[in-house]
N, C-alpha and C positions, 0 to 999 in steps of 0.2 A: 535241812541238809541239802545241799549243793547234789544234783542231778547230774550225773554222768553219764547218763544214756545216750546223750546228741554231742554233734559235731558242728564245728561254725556252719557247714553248709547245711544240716537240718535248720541249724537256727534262721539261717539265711532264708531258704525256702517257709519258715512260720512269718518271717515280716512280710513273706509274697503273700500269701494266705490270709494274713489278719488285712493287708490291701485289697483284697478283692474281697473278702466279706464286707469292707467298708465302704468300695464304691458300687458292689453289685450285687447286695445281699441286703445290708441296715436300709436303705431307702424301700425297700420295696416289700419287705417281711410282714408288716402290719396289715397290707394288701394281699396278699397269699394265705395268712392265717383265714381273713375273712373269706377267701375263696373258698378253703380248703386245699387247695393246692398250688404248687412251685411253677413259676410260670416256665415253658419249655423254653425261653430266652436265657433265662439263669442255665441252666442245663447247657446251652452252647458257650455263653460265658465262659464256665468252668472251662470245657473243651479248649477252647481256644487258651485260658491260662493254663493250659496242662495239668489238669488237676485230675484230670479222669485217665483210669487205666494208668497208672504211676506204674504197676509192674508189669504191662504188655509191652511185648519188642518193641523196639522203634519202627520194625518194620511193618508193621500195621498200626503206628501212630501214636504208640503207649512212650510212656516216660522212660522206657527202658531198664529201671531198677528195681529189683528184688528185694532190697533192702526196707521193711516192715516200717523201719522208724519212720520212712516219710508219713505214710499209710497213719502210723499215732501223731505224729503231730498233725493231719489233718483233719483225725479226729477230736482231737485237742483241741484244734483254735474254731472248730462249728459248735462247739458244746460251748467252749465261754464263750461264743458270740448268742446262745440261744438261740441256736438254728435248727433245731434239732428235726424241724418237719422237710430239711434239705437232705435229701437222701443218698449223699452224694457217698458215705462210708459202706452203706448197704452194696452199691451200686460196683463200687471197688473192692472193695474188703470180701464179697460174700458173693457177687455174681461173676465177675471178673473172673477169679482162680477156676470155676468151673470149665471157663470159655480157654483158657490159656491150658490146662489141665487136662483137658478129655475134649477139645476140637479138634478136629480134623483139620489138617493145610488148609483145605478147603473150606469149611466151616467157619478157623479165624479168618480167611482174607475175607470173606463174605460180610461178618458180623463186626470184628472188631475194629474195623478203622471207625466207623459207625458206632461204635460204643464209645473208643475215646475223643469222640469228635462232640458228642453231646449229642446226635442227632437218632439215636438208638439208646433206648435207656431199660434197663432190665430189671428183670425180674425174677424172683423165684417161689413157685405154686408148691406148697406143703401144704400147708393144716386143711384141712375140710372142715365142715357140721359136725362132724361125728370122728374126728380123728388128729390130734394137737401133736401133743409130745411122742406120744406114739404112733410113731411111723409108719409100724407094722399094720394097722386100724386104717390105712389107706384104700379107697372105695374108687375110686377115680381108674378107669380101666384102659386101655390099648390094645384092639386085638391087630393083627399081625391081620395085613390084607394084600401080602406080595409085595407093592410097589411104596406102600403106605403103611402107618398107623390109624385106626379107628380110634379116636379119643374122645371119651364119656364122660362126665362129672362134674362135681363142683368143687371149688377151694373159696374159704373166705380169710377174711385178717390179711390181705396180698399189698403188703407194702410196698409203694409205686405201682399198683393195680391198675388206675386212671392210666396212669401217663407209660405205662409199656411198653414197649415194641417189641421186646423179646422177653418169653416169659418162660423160663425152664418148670416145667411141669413135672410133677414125681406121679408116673401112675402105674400101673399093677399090670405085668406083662404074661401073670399065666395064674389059671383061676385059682389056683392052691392060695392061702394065708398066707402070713408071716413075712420073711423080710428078705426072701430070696428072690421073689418074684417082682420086683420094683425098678424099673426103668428110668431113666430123664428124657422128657421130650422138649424141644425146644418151640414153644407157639409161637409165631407170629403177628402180627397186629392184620387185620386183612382176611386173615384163614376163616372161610365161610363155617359157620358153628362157633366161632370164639364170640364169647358175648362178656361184657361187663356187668355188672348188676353195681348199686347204689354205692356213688363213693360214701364211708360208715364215717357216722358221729361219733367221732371220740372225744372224753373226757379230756383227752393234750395231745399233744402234735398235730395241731389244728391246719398246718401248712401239708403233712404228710398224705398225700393220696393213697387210703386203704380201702381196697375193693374188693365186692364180694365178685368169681369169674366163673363161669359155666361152660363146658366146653361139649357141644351137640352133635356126634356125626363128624368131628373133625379130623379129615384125611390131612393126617403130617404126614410130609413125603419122607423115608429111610433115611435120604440124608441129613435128618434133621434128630437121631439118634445122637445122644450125648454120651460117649465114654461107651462101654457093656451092654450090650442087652442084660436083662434081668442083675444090671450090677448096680442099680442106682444106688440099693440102701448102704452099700459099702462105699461109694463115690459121695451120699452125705455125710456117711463118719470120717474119711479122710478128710472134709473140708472143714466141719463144724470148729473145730479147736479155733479157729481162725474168725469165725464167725463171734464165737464166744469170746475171745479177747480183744475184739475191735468192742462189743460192748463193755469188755473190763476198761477199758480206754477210757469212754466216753463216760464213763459213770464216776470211776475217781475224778477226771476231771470236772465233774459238774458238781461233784459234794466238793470240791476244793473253792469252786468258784463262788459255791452258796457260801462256804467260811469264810471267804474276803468278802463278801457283800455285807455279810450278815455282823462281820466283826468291825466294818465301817459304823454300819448303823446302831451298833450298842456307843458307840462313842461318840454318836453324833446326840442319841436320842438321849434325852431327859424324863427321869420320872422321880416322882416327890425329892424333885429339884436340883437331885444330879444326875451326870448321866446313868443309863443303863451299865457300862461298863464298870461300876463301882461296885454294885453289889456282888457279893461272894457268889450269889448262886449262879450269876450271867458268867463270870468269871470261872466257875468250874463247868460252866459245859461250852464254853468256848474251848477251856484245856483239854475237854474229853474230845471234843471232835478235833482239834489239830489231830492228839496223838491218834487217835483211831485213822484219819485221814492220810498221816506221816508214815505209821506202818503201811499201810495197804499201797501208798504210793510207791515204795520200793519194794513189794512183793510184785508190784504188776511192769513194772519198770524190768523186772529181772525177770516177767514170762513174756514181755517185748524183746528182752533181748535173746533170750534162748529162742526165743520165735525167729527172730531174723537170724540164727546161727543154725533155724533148721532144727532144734533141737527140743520145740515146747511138743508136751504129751496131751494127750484130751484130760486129762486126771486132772493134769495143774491149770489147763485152760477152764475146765469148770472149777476148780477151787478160788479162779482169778474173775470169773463169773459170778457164782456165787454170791460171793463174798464184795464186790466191791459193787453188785446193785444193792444185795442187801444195806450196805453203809451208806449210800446213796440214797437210800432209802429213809434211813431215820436220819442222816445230816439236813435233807428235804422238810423232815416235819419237825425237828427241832431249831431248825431255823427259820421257818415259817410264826414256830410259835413266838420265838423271840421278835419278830417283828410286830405282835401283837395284830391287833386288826389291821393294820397296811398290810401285813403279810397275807389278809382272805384277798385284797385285789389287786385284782389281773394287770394293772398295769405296774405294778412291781413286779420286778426280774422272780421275787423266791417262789410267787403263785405261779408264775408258769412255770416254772423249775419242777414244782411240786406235783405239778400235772403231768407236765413233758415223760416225767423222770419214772413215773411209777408205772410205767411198760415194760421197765428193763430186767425186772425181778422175772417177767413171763417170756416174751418174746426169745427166738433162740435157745430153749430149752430153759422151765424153770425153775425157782431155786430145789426144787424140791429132783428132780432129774437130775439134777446136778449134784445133789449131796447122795443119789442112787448109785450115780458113775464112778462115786471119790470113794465110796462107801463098798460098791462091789468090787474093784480094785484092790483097794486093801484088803479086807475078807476072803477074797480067793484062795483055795488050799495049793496045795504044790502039783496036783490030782489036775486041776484047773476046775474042781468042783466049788461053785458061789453057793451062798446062804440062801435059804428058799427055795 
């Protein structure tokens, strides 16, 4: 079905994008993977094509539009290019709104010309050792010291961890539990006590800098409060929805890209003398994955556009979650399989696909959080009393 999501000028801005992943991205990726991470050249790159900060004013250096669809087609043409360890959606899609959101005047002239410029790249400190999906399980502490925050703790799983300059920390502003007391601090690169611990071996996204961060004794100066005091946990639920649909993004689009790879190769490959694409059973799970992939592309196409009309709910944002890593999920291993043994090595697109792709079920809340939020949702009585 014919896509009516985009406009000539989205499409026009995808040929600027599939160009610069071709001149400043395919040459050098193979190199990055082996590093472990995105060399901070690519990062200015970007800046300098405009591709960072797409929804920041122009008056601190941003693309100046609000309008989501650029934001998915950006996400779109890094996933079929297999770029998945460039983090340049996290970077927009999930740090950005915070900065734009809950800064201060002063805060964005400081931070965001610097953000959209590539030369500040951000981050954001949730999960701990002991505290993932739930938020509330946050250990990571800030006592109030006048002029300052005291900041204690540790966060691991810190996507763009390595390469951060500014890393919004979630930590616990008053000694009670739960999810009233949870602040955003914004760290530093420089701030004595900020320390990095080991960029982590991962299974995929071999290019993506994930680190473990500890923060000892670190005096954040007040101005460097993001949004409320004690308001952080509600300043994450305002943003997630956002979070969680730049991953529904990425994930339809890369189980679509595995079904054009994968529907090449049954017709190129040969077995007991014809191709792959002859027999009935290749033939029926190529049909199952179109139509599973065909739904889900216009379910998540129409919470793109209620997103950019302002109008997407966290319910449908996790239903769009969900739902299209889990498909991403089994489009990944049943296209793998069909590649037979080419599909166990690495230097075919489906193995790293395979790898890349199986984060997306966890990261950003996962599937299992997400079918809690659609689930307590629906279930709520009139009373506003939930199940359990």
């Amino acid at each position: 079905m014919k896509r009516r999501l985009f406009t000539p000028e989205h499409e026009a801005f995808r040929a600027m994008v599939r160009t610069f992943l071709a001149k400043e991205v395919a040459p050098h990726y193979e190199q990055w993977e082996r590093d472990g991470i995105v060399s901070r050249d690519a990062w200015l790159a970007a800046g300098r094509q405009g591709l960072l900060g797409l929804a920041v004013d122009e008056e601190y250096g941003g693309g100046g539009t609000a309008d989501y669809r650029f934001a998915a087609v950006l996400g779109e043409e890094f996933t079929r290019a297999g770029v998945r360890g460039f983090a340049v959606a996290l970077h927009n899609d999930v740090i950005g709104p915070y900065l734009t959101s809950l800064g201060t005047e002063e805060q964005k002239r400081r931070w965001l010309p610097g953000f959209c410029s590539g030369e500040l790249i951000g981050a954001v400190a949730m999960t701990e050792p002991g505290a993932g999906s739930d938020l509330q399980g946050v250990r990571t502490s800030a006592v109030d010291r006048g002029d300052h925050w005291l900041l204690n703790g540790a966060k691991t799983f810190i996507s763009n961890g390595i390469l951060a300059d500014l890393v919004i920390v979630v930590a616990r502003t008053t000694p009670e539990g739960g999810s009233k007391g949870l602040s955003l601090l914004v760290v530093e690169r420089g701030m004595p006590g900020f320390a990095r611990g080991r960029n982590l071996d991962k299974i995929g996204q071999k290019a993506q800098d994930t680190a473990e961060l500890s923060f000892t004794d670190v005096r954040v100066p007040k101005e460097n409060l993001l949004g409320r005091v004690h308001g952080g946990f509600g300043h994450l639920m305002d943003h997630l929805p956002q979070e969680r649909l730049t991953i529904a993004v990425g994930a339809i689009a890369g189980a679509e890209h595995l079904l054009e790879i994968t529907t090449r190769h049954v017709r190129e490959r040969e077995a007991f003398g014809r191709p792959l694409a002859a027999l009935q059973h290749v033939r029926f799970e190529i049909a199952e994955m179109a139509t599973e992939c065909a739904v889900t592309r216009t379910f998540v196409d129409r919470c793109v556009e209620e997103h950019a009309a302002g109008e997407l709910d966290a319910v449908q944002a996790s239903m769009a979650k969900w739902w299209a890593t889990e498909l991403q999920k089994r489009v990944a291993d049943r296209c793998l399989q069909l590649h037979g043994g080419y599909g166990y090595m690495t230097e075919y697109p489906v193995a790293r696909a395979f790898t890349d792709g199986r984060v997306q079920t966890i990261y950003g809340g996962t599937t299992e959080i997400m079918k809690e939020i659609i689930g307590r949702s629906l279930l709520t009585d009139r009373t506003g009393r939930r199940p359990g």
